[in-house]
C-alpha positions as CSV (number, residue, x, y, z in Angstrom):
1,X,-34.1,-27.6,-92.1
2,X,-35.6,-24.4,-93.2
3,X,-38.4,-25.4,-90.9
4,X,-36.3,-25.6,-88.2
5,X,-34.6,-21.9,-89.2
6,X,-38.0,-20.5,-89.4
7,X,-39.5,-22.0,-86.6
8,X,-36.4,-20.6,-84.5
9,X,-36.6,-17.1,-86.2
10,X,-39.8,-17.0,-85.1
11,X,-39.1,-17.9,-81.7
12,X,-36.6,-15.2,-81.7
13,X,-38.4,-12.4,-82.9
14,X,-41.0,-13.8,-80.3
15,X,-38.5,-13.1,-77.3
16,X,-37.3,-10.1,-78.5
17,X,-39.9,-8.2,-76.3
18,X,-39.1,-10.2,-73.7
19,X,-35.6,-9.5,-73.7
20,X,-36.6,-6.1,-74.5
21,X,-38.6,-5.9,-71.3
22,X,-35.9,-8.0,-69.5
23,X,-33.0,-5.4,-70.1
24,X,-35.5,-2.6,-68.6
25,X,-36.3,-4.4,-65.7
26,X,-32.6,-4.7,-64.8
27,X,-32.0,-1.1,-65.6
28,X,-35.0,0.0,-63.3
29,X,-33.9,-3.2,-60.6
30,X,-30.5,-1.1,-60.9
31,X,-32.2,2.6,-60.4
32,X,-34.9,1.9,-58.1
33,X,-33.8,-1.0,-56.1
34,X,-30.1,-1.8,-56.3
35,X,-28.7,1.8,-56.0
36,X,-30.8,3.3,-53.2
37,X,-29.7,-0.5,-51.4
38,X,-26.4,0.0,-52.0
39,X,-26.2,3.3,-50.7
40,X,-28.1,2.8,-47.5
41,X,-25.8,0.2,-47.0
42,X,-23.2,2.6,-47.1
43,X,-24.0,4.7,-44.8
44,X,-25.0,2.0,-42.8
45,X,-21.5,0.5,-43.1
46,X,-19.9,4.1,-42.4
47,X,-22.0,4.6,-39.2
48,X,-20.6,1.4,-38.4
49,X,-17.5,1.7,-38.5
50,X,-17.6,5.4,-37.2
51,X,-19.1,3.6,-33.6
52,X,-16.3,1.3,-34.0
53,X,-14.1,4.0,-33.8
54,X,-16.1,5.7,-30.9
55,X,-15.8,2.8,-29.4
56,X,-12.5,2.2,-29.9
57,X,-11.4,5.9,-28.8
58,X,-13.6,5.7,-25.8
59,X,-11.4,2.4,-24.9
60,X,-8.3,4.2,-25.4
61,X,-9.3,7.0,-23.4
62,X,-10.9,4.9,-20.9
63,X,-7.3,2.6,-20.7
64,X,-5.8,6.4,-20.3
65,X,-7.7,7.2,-17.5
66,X,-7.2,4.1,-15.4
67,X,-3.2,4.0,-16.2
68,X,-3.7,8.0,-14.6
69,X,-5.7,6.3,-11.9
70,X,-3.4,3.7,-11.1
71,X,-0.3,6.2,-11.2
72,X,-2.1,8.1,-8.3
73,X,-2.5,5.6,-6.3
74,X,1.0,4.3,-7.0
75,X,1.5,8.3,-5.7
76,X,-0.7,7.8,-3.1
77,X,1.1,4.8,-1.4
78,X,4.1,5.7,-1.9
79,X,3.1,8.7,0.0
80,X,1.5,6.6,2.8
81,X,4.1,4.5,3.3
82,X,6.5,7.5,3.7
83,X,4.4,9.0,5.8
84,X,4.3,5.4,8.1
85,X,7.8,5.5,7.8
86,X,8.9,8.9,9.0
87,X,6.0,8.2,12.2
88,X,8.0,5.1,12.8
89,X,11.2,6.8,12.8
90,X,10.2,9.3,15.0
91,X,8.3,6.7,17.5
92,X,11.5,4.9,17.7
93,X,13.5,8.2,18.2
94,X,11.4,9.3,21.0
95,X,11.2,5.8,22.4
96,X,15.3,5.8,22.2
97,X,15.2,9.8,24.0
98,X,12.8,8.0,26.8
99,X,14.8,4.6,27.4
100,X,18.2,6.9,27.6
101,X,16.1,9.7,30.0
102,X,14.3,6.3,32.2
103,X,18.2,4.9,32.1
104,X,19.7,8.2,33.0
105,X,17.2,8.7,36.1
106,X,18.1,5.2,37.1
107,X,21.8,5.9,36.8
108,X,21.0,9.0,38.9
109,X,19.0,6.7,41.4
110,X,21.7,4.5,41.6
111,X,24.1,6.6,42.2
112,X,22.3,8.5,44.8
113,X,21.2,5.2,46.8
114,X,24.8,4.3,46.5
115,X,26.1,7.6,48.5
116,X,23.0,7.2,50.9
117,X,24.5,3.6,51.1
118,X,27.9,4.9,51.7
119,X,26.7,7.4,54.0
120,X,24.7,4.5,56.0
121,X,27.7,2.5,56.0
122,X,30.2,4.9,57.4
123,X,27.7,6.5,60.1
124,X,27.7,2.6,61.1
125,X,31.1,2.2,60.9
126,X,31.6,5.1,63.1
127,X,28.8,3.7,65.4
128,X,30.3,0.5,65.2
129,X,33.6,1.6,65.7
130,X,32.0,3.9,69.0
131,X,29.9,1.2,70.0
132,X,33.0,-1.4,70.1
133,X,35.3,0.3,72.5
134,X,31.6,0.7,74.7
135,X,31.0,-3.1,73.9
136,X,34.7,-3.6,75.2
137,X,34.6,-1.7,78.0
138,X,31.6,-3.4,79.4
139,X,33.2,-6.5,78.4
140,X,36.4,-6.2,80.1
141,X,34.5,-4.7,83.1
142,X,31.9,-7.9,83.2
143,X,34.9,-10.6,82.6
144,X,37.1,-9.0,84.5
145,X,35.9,-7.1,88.1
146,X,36.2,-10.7,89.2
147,X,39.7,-11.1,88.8
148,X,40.1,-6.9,88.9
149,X,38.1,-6.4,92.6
150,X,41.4,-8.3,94.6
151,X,43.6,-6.6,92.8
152,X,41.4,-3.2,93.0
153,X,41.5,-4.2,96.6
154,X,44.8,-4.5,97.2
């Protein structure tokens, strides 16, 4: 068995260097390699997240703007509608001022027809009236000089 413990002392004391040399190849793994790595990734992982935030603040401005540009044009129709309603307002107003002006001259048409109508009628009447004691006369004297010429005569 002390073969054994000499055989595995000797093995030892054999991998000593290598151990040795293991344990500095970590330590320069960890100056050289693993540090620089781990801070580039940092920085990478920092520019990162800074564009994330860019981007992120760009969205929010960007959903700032368009709620700005959708008020306006909210604004802007509301406006435009107004606008069509006060011109359709005052289409129908002047519309009513020339249906009560068209009725009125009517009205006043009307009425004077109706006087020239009246006049007609009474200056007819009159004629009428003139042209009936005429139309009687001649009557009376074509119905009756027959029976009015013996009596004339006598």
């Amino acid at each position: 068995m002390d073969e054994i413990l000499n055989q595995l002392a000797g093995l030892v004391l054999g991998a000593v260097p290598t151990m040795v040399l293991f344990l500095l190849l970590v330590v320069f793994y960890g100056l050289l390699v693993r540090r620089p790595m781990d801070r580039v990734l940092g920085e990478r992982r920092a520019r990162t997240s800074g564009a994330v935030e860019q981007a992120r603040a760009a969205i929010d401005a960007a959903e700032a703007r368009t709620a700005e540009y959708e008020d306006s044009l909210r604004r802007a129709r509301t406006e435009i509608l107004a606008a069509r309603e006060a011109r359709l307002k005052q289409w129908s107003v002047e519309r009513d001022q020339a249906l009560s002006d068209a009725r009125a001259a009517t009205a006043e048409k009307v009425k004077a027809a109706k006087m020239e109508i009246g006049v007609c009628v009474s200056a007819a009447r009159q004629q009428i009236d003139g042209m009936s004691a005429e139309l009687s006369e001649q009557v009376l004297r074509a119905v009756l000089p027959a029976r009015t010429q013996p009596e004339a005569a006598q």
